[in-house]
C-alpha positions in Angstrom: -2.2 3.6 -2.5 1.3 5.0 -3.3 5.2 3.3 -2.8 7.4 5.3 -0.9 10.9 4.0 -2.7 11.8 0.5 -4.4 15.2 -0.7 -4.2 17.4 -4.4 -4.6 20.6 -5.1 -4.6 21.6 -4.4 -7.8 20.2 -0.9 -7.4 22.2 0.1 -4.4 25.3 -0.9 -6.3 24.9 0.8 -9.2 24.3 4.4 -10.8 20.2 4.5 -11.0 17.9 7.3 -11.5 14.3 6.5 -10.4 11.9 8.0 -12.6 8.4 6.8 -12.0 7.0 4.6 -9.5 2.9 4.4 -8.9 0.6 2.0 -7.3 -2.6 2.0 -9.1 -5.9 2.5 -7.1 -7.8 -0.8 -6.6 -11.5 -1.9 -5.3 -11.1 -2.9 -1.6 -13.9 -4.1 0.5 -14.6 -4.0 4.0 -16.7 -4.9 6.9 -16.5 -4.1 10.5 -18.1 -3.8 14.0 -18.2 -1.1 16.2 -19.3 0.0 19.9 -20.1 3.2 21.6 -18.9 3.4 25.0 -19.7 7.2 25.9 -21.5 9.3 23.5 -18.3 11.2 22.8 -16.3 7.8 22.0 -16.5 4.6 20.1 -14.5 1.7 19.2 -14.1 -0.3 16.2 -13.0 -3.3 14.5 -12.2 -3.5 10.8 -11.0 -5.7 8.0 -10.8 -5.5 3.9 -9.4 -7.0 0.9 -7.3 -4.2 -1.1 -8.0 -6.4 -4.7 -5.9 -6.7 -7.1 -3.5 -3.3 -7.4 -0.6 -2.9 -10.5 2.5 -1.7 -9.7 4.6 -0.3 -11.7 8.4 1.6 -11.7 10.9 3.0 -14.0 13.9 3.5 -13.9 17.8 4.7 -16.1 21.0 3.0 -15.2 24.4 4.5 -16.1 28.0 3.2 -16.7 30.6 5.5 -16.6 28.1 8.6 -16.6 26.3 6.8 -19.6 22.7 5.9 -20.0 22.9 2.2 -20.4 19.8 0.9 -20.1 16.3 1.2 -18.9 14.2 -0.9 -16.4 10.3 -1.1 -16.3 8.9 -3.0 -12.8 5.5 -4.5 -13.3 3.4 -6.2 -10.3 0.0 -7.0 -9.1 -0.7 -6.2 -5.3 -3.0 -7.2 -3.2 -3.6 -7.2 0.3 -5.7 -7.8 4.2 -5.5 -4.9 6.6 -7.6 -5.5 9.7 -7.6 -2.6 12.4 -8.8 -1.9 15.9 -9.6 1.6 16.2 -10.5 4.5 18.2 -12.7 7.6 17.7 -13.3 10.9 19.1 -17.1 12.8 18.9 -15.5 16.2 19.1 -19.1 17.5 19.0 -23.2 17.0 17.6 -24.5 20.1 16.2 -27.8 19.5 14.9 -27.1 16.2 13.9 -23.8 16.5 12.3 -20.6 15.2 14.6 -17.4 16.1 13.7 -14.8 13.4 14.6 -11.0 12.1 14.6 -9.6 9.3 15.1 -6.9 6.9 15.0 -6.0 2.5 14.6 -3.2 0.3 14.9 -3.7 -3.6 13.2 -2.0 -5.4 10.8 -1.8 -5.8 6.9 -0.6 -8.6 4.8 0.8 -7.5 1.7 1.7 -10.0 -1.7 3.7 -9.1 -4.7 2.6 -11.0 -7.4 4.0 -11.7 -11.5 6.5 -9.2 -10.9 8.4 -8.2 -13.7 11.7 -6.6 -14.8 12.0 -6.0 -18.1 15.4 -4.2 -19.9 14.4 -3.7 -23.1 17.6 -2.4 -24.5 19.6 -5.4 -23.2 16.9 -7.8 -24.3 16.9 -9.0 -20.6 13.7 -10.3 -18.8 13.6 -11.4 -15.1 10.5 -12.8 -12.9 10.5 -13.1 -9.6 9.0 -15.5 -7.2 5.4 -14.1 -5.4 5.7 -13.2 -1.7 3.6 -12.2 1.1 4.3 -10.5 4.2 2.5 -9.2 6.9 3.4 -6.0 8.8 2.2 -3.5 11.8 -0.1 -1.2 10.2 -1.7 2.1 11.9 -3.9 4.9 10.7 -5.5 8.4 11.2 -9.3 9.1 10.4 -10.6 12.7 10.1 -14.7 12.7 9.3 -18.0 13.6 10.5 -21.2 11.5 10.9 -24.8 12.7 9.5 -27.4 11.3 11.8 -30.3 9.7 9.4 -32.2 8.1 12.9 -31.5 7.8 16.2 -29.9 4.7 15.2 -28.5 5.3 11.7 -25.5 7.8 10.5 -24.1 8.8 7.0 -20.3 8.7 7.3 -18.1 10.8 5.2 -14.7 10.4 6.3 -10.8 10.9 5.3 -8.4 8.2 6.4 -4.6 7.7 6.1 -3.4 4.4 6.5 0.4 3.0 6.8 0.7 -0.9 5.5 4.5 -1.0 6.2 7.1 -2.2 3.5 6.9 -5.5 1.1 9.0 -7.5 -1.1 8.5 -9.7 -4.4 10.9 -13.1 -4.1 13.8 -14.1 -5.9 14.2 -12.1 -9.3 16.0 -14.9 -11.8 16.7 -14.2 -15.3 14.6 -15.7 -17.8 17.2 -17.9 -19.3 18.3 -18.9 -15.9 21.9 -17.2 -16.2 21.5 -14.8 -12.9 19.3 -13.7 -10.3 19.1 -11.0 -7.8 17.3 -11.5 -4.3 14.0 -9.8 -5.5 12.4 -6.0 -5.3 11.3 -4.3 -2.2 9.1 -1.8 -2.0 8.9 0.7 1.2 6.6 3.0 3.0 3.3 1.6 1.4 0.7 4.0 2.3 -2.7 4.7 0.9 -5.3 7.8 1.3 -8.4 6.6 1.0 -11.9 8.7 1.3 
């Protein structure tokens, strides 16, 4: 999975450089039920558990054109996508079927633990979990290996687009400010 951008109030007001944000693979689980209603076209349904995924961002503040401070975001993720999709049997050639195909659904996405620590201002700040859920689509590219006349191999490419989350309230950890939490955008994940 990878983060697009992260941003917060605090952010957009001030003079940040963004220097590293990742989204660490995690195990994710699925099952799912399909139907073939031509022998160039099926239909599925899906649904997984993306576990447990740590997030994590960094980032230089300025005043006045002077480094100031540092930032480092940590998080766990972890999310549902389910997905009704569509594929395309471009063609069998001697058991092998090239296909594409695409799905629209829904994922629910939670930011958990996150957080901000400034090390040189000896600041900490944890924010509040959230979960939100979000239209979700995707694009497969693969090809099926026919085992039987009723079993394939599948080897196949998808992209998938989980939308944007959010972490809650951020608050200091001695209570003396908060800001209204991190958002993260464009979550997307490549997954083989």
């Amino acid at each position: 999975p990878s983060i697009g951008d992260y941003t917060n109030e605090v952010i957009e007001a001030g003079d940040f450089t963004k220097v590293h944000k990742d989204l660490k693979s995690s195990p994710l689980y699925g099952i799912g039920i399909g139907w073939r209603a031509r022998h160039w076209l099926r239909f599925d349904g899906t649904f997984e558990y993306r576990g447990n995924a740590v997030l994590v961002g960094h980032d230089i503040y300025r005043t006045n054109g002077v480094p100031a401070g540092t930032n480092e975001y940590t998080a766990d993720v972890k999310g549902w996508l389910g997905l009704a999709n569509v594929y395309w049997d471009i063609y069998n050639w001697c058991g092998i079927t090239p296909y594409v195909g695409a799905g629209i659904g829904w994922a629910t996405l939670s930011v958990n633990g996150l957080r901000d620590v400034n090390t040189p201002n000896q600041s900490v700040f944890y924010a509040a979990d959230k979960t939100q859920t979000n239209f979700a689509w995707a694009l497969y590219a693969g090809a099926s290996v026919d085992v039987s006349p009723q079993v394939a191999l599948d080897l196949s490419y998808r992209y998938v687009d989980m939308g944007n989350m959010s972490s809650g309230v951020a608050t200091a950890y001695d209570g003396s400010s908060s800001y209204s939490g991190m958002h993260f955008k464009d979550i997307t994940s490549n997954d083989f």
